[in-house]
DSSP file (Angstrom, degrees, kcal/mol; ACC not computed):
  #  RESIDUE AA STRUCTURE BP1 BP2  ACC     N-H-->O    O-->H-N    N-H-->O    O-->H-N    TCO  KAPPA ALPHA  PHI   PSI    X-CA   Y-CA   Z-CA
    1    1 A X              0   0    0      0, 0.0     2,-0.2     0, 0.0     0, 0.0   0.000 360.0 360.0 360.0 120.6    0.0    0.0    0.0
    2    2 A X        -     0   0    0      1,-0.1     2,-0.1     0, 0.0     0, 0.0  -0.611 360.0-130.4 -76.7 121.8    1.2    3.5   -1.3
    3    3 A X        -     0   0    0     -2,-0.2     2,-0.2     1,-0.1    -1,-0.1  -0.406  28.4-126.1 -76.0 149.3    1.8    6.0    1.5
    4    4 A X        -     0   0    0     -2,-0.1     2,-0.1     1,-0.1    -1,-0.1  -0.683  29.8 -90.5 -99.6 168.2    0.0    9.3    0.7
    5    5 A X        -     0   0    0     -2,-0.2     2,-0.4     1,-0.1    -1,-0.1  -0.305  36.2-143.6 -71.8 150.7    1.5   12.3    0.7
    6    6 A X    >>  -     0   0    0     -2,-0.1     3,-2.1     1,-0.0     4,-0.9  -0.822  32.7-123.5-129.0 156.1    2.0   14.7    3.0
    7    7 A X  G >4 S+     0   0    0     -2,-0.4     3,-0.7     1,-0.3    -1,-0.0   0.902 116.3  41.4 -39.0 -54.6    2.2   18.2    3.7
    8    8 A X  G 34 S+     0   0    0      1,-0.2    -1,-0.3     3,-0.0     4,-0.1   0.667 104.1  66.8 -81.8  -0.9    6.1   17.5    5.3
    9    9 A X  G <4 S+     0   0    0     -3,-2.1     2,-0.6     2,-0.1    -1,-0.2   0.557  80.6  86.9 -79.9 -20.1    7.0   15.3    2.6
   10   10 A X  S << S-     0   0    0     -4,-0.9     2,-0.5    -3,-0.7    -3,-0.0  -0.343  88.4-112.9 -90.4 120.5    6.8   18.3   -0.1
   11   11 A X        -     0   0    0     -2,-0.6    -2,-0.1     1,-0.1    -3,-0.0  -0.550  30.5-101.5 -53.9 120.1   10.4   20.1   -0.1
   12   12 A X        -     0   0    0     -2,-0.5    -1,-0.1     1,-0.1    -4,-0.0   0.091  13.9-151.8-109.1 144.8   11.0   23.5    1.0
   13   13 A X        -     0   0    0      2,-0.1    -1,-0.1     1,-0.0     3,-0.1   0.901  41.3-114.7 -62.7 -55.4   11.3   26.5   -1.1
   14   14 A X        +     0   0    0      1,-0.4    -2,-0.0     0, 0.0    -1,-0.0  -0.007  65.1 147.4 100.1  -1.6   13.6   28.6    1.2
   15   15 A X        -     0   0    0      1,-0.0    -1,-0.4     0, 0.0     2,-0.2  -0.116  27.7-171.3 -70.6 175.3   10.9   31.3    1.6
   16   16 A X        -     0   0    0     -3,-0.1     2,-0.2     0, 0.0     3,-0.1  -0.901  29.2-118.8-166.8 141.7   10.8   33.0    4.9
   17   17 A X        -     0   0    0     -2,-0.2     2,-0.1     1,-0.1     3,-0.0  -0.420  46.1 -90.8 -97.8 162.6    7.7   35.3    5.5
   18   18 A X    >>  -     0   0    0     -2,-0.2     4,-1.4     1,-0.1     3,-0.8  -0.490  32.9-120.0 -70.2 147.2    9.0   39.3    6.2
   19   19 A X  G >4 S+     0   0    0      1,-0.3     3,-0.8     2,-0.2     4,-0.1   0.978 120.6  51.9 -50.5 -65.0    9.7   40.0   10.1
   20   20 A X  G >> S+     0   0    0      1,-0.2     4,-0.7     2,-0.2     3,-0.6   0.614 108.0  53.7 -57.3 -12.3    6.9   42.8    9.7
   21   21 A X  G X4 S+     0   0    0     -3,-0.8     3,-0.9     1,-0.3    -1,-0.2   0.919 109.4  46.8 -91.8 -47.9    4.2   40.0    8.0
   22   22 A X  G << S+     0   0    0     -4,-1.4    -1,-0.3    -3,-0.8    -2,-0.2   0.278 109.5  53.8 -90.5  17.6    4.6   37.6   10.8
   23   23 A X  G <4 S+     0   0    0     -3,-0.6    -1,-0.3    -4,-0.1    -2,-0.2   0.479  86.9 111.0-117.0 -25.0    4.1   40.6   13.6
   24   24 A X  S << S-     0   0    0     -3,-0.9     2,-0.1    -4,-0.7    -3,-0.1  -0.312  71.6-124.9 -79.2 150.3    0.6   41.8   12.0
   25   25 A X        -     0   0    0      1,-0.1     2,-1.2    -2,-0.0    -1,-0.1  -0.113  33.6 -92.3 -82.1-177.7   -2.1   41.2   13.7
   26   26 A X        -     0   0    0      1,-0.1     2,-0.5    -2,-0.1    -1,-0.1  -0.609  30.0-138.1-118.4 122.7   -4.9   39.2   12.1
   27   27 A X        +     0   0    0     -2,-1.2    -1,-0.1     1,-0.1    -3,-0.0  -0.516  19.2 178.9 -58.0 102.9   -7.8   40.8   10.2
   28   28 A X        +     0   0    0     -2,-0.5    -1,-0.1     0, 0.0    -2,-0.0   0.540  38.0 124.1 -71.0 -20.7  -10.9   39.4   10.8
   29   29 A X        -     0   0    0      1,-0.1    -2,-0.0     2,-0.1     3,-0.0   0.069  53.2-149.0 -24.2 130.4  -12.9   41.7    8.7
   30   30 A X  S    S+     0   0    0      2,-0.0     2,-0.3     0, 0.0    -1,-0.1   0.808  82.7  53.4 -79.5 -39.9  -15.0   40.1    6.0
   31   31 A X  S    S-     0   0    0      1,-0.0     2,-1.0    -3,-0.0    -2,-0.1  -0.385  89.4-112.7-106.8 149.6  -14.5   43.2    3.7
   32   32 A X        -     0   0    0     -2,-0.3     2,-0.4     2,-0.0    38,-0.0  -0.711  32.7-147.3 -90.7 103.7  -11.3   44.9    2.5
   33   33 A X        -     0   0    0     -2,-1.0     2,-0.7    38,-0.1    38,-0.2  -0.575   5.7-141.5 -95.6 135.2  -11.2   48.6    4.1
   34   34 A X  E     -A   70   0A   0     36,-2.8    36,-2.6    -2,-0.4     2,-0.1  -0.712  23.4-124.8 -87.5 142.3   -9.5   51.3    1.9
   35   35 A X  E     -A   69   0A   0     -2,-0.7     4,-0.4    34,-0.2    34,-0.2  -0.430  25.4-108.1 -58.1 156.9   -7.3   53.7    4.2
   36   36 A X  S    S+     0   0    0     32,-1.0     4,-0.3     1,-0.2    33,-0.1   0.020 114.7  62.6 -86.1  24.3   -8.2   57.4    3.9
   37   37 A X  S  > S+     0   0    0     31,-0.2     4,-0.9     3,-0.1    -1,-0.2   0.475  97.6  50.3 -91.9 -27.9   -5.1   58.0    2.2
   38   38 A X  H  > S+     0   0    0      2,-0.2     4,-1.2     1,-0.1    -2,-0.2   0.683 106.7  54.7 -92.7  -3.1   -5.7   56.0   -0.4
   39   39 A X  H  > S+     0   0    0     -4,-0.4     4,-1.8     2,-0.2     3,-0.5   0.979 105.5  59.1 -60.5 -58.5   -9.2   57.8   -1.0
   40   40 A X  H  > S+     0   0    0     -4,-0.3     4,-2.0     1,-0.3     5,-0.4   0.956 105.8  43.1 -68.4 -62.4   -7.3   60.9   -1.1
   41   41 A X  H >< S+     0   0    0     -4,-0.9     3,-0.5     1,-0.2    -1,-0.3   0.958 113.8  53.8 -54.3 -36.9   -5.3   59.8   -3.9
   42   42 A X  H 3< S+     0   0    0     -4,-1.2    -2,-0.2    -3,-0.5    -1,-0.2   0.937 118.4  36.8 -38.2 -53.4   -8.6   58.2   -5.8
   43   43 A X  H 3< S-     0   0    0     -4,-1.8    -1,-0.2     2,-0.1    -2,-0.2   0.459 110.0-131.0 -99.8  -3.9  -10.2   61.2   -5.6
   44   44 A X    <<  +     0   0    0     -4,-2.0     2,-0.6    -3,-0.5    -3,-0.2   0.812  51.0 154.9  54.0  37.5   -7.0   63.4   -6.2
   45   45 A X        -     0   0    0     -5,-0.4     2,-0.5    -6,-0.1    -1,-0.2  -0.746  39.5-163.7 -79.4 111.5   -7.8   65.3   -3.5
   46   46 A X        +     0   0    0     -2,-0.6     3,-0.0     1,-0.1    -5,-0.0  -0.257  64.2 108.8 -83.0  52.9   -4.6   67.6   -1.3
   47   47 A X  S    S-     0   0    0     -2,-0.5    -1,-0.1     0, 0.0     3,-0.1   0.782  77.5-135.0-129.0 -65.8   -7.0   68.1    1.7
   48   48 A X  S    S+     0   0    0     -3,-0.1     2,-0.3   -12,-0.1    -8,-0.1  -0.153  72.5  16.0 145.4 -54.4   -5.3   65.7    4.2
   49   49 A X  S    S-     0   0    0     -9,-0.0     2,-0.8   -12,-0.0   -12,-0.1  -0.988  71.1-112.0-161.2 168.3   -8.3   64.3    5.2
   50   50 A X        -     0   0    0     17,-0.3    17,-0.8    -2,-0.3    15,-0.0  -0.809  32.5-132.2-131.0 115.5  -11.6   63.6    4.8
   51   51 A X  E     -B   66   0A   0     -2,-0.8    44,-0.7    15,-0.2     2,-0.3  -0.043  19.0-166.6 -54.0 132.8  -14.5   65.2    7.4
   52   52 A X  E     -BC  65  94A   0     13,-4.0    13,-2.4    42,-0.2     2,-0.3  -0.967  14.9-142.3-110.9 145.9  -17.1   63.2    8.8
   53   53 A X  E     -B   64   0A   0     40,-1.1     2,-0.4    -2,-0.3    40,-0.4  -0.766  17.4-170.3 -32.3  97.6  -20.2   64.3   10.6
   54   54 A X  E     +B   63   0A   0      9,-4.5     9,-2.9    -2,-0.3     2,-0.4  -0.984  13.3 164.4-108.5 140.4  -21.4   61.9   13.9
   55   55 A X  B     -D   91   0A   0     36,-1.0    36,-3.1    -2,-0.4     7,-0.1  -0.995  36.5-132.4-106.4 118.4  -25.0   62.7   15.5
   56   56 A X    >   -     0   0    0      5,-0.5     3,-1.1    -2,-0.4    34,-0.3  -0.735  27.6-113.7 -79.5 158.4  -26.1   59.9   17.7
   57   57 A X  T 3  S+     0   0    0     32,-0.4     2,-0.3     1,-0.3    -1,-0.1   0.834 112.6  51.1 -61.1 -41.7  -29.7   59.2   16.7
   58   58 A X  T 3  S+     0   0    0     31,-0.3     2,-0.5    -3,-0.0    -1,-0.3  -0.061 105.7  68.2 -92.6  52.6  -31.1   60.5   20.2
   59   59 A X    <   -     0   0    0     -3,-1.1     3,-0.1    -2,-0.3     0, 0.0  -0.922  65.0-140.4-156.8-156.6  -29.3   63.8   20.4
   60   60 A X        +     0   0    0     -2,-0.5     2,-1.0     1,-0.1    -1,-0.1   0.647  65.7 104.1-116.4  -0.6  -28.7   66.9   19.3
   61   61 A X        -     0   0    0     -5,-0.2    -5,-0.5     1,-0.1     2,-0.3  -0.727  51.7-153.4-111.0 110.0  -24.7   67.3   19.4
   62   62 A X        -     0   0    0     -2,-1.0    -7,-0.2    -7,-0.1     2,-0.2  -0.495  16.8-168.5 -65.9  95.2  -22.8   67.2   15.9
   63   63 A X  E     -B   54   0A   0     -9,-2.9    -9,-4.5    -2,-0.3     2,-0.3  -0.698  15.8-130.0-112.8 175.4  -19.3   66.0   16.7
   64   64 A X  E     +B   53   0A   0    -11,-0.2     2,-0.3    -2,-0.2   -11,-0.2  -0.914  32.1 174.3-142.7 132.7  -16.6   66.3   13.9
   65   65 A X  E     -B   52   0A   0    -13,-2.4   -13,-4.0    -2,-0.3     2,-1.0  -0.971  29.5-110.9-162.2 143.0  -14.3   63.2   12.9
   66   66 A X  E     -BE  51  78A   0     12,-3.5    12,-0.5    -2,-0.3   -15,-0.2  -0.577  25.2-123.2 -91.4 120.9  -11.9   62.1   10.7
   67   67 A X  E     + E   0  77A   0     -2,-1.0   -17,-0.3   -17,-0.8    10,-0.2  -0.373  37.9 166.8 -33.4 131.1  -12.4   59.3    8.0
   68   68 A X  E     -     0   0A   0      8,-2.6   -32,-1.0     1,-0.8     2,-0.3   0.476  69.1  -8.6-134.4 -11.8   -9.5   56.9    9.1
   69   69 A X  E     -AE  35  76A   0      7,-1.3     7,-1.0   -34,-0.2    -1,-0.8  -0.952  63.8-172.1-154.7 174.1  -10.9   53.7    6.8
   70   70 A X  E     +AE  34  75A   0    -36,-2.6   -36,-2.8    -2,-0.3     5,-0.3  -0.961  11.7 158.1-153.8 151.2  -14.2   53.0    4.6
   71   71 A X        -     0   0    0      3,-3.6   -38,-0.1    -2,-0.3    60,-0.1  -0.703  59.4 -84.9-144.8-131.4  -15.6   50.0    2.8
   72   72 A X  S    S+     0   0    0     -2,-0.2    59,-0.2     1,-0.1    58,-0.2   0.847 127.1  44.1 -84.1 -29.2  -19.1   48.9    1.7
   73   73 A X  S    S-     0   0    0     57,-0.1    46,-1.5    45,-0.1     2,-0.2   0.517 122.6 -46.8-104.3 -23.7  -20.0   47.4    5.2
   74   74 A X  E     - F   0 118A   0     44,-0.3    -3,-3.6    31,-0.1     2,-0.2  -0.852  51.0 -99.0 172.8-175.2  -18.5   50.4    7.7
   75   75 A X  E     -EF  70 117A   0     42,-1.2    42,-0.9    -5,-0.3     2,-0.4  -0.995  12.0-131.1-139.6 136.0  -15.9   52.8    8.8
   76   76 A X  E     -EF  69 116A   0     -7,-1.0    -8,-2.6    40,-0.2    -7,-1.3  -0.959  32.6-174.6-113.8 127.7  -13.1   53.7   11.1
   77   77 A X  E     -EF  67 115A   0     38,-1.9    38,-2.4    -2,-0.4     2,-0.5  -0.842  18.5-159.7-148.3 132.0  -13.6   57.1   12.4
   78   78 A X  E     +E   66   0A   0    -12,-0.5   -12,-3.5    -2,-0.2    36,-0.2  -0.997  23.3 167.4-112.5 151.0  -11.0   59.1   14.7
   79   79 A X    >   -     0   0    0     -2,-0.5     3,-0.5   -14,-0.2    34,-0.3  -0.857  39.3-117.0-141.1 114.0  -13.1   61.9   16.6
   80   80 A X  T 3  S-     0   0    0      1,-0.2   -16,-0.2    -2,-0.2    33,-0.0  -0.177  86.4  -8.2  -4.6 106.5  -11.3   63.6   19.6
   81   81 A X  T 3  S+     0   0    0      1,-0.2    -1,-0.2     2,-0.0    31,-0.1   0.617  82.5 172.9  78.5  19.3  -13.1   63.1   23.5
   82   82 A X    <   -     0   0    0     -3,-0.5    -1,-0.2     1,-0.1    31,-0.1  -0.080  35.0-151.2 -47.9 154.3  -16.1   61.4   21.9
   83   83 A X        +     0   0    0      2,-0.1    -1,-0.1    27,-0.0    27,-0.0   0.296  52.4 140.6-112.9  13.7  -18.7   59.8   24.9
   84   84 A X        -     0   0    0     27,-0.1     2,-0.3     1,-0.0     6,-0.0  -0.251  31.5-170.9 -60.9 165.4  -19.9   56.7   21.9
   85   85 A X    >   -     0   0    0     24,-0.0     3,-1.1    22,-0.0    22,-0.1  -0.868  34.4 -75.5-141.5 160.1  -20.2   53.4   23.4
   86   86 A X  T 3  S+     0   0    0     -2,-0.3    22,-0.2     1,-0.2     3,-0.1  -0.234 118.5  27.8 -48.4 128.4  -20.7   50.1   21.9
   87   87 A X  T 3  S+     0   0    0     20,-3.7    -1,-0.2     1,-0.2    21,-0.1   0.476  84.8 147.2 100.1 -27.7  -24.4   49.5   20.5
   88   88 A X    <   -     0   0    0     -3,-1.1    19,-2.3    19,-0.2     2,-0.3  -0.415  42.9-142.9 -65.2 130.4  -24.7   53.2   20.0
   89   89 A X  E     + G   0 106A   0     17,-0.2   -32,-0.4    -3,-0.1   -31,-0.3  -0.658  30.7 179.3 -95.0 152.9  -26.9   54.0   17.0
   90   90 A X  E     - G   0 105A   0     15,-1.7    15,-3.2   -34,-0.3     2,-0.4  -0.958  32.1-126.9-144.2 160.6  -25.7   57.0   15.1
   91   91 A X  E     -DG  55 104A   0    -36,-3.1   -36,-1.0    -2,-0.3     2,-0.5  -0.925  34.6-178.1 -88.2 118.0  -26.1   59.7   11.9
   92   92 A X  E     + G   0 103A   0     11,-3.1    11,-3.3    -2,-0.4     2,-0.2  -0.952  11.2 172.0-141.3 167.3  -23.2   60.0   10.0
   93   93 A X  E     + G   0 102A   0     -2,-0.5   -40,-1.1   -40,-0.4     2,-0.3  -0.824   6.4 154.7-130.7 165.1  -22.3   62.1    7.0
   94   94 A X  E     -CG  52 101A   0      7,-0.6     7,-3.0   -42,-0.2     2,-0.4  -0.984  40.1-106.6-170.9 172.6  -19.5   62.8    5.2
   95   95 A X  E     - G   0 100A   0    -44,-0.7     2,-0.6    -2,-0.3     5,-0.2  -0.957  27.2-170.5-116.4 131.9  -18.3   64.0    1.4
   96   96 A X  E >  S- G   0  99A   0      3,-1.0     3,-4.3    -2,-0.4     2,-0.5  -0.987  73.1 -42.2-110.9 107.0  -16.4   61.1   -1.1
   97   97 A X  T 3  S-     0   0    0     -2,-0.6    -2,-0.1     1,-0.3     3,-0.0  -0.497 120.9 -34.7  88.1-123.6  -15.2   62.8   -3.8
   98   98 A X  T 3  S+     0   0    0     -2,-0.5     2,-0.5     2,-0.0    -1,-0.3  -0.196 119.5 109.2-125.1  36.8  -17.7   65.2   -4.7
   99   99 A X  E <   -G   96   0A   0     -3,-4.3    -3,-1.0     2,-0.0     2,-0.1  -0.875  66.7-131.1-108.8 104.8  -20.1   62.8   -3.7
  100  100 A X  E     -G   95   0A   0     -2,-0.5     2,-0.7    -5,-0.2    -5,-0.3  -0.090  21.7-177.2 -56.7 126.4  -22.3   63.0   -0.6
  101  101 A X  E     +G   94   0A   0     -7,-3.0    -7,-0.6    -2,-0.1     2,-0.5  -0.777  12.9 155.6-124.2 102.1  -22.6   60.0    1.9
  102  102 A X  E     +G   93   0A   0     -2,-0.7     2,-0.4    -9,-0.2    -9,-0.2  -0.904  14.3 141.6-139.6 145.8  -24.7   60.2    4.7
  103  103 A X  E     -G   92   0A   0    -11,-3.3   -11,-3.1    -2,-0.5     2,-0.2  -0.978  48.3 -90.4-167.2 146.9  -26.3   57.2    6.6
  104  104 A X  E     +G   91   0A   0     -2,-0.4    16,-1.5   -13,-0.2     2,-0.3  -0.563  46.8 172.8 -72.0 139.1  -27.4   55.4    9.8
  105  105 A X  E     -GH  90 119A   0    -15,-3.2   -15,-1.7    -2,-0.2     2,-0.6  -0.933  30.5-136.0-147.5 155.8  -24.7   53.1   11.6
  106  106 A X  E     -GH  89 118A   0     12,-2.9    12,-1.3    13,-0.5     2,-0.6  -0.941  28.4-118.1-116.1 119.6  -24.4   51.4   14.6
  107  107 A X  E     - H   0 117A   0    -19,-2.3   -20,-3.7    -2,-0.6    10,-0.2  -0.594  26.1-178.4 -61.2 113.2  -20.7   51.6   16.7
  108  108 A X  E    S+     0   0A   0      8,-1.8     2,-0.2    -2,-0.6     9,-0.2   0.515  74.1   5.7-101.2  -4.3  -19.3   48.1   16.8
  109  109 A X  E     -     0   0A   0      7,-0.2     7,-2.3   -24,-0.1     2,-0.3  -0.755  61.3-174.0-171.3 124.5  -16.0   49.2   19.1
  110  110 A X  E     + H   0 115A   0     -2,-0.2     2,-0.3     5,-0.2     5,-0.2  -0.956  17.4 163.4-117.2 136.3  -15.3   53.1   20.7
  111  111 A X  E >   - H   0 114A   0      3,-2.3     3,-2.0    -2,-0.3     2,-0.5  -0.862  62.4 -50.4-133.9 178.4  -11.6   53.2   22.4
  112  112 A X  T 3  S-     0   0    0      1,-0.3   -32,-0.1    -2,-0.3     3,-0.1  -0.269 117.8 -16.2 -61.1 117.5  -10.5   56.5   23.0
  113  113 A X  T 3  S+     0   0    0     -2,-0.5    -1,-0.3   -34,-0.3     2,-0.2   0.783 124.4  75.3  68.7  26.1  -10.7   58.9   20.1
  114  114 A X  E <   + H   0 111A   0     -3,-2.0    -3,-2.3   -36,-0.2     2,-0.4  -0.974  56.5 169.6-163.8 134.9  -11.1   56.2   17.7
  115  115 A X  E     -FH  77 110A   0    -38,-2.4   -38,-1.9    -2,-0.2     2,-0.4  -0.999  24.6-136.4-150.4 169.6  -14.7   54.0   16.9
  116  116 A X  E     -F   76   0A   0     -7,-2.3    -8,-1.8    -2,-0.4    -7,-0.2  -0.806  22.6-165.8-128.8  97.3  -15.7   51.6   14.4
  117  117 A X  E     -FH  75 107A   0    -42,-0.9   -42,-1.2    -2,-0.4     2,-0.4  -0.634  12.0-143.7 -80.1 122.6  -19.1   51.9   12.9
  118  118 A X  E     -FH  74 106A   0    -12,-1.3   -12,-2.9    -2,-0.2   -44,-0.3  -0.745  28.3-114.8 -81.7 149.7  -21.5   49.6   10.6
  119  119 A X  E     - H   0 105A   0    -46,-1.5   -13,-0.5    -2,-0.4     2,-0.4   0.045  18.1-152.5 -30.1 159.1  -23.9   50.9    7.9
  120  120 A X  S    S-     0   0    0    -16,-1.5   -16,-0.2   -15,-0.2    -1,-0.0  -0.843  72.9 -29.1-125.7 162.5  -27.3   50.2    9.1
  121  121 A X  S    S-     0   0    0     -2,-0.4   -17,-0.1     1,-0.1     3,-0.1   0.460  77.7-155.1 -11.2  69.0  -29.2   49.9    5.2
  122  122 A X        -     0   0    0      1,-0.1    -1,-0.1   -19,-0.1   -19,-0.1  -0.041  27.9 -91.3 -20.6 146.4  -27.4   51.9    3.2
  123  123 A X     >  -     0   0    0      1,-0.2     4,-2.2     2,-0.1     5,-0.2  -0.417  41.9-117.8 -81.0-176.4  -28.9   53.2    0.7
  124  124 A X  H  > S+     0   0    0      1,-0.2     4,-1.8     2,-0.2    -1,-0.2   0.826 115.1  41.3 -18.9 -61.0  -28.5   50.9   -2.7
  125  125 A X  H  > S+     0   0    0      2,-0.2     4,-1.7     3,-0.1    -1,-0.2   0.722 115.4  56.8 -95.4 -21.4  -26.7   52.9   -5.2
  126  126 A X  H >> S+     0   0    0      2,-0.2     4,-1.8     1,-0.2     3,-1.6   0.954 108.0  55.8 -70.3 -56.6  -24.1   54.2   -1.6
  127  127 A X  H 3X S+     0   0    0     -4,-2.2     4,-1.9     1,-0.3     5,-0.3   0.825 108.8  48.4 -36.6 -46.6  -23.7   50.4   -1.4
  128  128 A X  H 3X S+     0   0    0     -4,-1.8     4,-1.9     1,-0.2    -1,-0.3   0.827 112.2  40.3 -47.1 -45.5  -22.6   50.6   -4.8
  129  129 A X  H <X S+     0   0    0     -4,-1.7     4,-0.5    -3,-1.6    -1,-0.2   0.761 108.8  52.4 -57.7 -49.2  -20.5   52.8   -4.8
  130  130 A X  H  < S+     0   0    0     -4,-1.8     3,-0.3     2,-0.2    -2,-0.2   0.690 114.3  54.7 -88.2 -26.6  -18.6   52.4   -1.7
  131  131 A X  H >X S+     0   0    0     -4,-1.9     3,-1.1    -5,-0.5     4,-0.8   0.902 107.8  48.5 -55.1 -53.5  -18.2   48.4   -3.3
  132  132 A X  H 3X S+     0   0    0     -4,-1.9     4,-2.9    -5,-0.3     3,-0.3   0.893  96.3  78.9 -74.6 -20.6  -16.8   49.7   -6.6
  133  133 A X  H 3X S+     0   0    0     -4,-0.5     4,-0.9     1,-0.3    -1,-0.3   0.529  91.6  44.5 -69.0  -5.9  -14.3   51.9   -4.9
  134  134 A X  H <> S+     0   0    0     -3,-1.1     4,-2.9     2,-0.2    -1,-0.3   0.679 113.2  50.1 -99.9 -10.8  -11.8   49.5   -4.0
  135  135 A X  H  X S+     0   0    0     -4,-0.8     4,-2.4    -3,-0.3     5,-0.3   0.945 110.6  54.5 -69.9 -47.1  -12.0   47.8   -7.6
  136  136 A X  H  X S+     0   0    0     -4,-2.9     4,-2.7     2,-0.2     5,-0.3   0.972 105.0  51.1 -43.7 -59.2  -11.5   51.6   -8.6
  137  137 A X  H >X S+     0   0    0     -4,-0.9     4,-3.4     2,-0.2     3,-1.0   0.995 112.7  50.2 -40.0 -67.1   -8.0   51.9   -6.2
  138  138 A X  H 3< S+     0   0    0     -4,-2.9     3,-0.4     1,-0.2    -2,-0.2   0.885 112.5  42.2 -61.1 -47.2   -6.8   48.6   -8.1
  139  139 A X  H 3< S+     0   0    0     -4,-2.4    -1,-0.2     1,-0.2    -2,-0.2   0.563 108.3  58.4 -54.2 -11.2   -7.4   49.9  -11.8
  140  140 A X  H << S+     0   0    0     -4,-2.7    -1,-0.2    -3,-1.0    -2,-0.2   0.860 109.1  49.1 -90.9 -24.7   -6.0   53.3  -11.0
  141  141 A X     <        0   0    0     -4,-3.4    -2,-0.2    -3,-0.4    -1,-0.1   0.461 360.0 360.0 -58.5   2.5   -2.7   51.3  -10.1
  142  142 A X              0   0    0     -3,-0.1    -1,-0.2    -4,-0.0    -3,-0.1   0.456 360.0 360.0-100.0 360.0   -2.5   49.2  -13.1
């Protein structure tokens, strides 16, 4: 009887993964999140950065945050002394481009000066949109 092969049987390349590869921590994320630098360059924008709007949905007070990632699904948001909590429903708005984006979200993690928010429905055609932008990123690199 022919032994089958195995995983340690197969000869070694020589590769060795980069110091920095084997120190990142591991992305659970379903979705690919573009950095807001690399918006900025999509959109050929010199601004720095790109403003968001948060209201949580029961109040009145408009705090002012930076874009710090996007995809279709969410955002990563830093805003300065912020009181968000986990669970917190929120407004936010914000400009893409010249394109306006504004939507209801839920906070899935606040640490200080930094939260991470999901969409709640977006509408359609923002789902679209914020979906073709990282396909946009790869074809403006090619």
């Amino acid at each position: 009887m022919e032994k089958k092969p195995d995983w340690n049987d197969i000869p070694s390349l020589g590769l060795q993964l980069e110091k920095d590869e084997l120190n990142k921590k591991k992305d659970n994320r379903a979705e690919v999140r573009l950095p807001c630098r690399d918006l900025l360059e999509l959109f050929m924008l010199d601004t720095g950065t790109i403003a968001v709007q948060v209201k949580p949905a029961q109040g009145k007070t408009v705090q002012k945050g930076l874009l710090l990632d996007i995809n279709q699904k969410g955002m990563g948001l830093e805003i300065e002394a912020h009181d968000l909590k986990k669970n917190d429903s929120i407004l936010i708005g914000t400009v893409l481009g010249q394109r306006g984006f504004t939507t209801s979200a839920v906070v899935r993690w606040a640490r200080p000066n930094k939260v991470g928010v999901e969409y709640i429905n977006p509408k359609p055609e923002d789902y679209t949109f914020l979906s073709e932008l990282y396909g946009a990123k790869i074809l403006n690199n090619l």
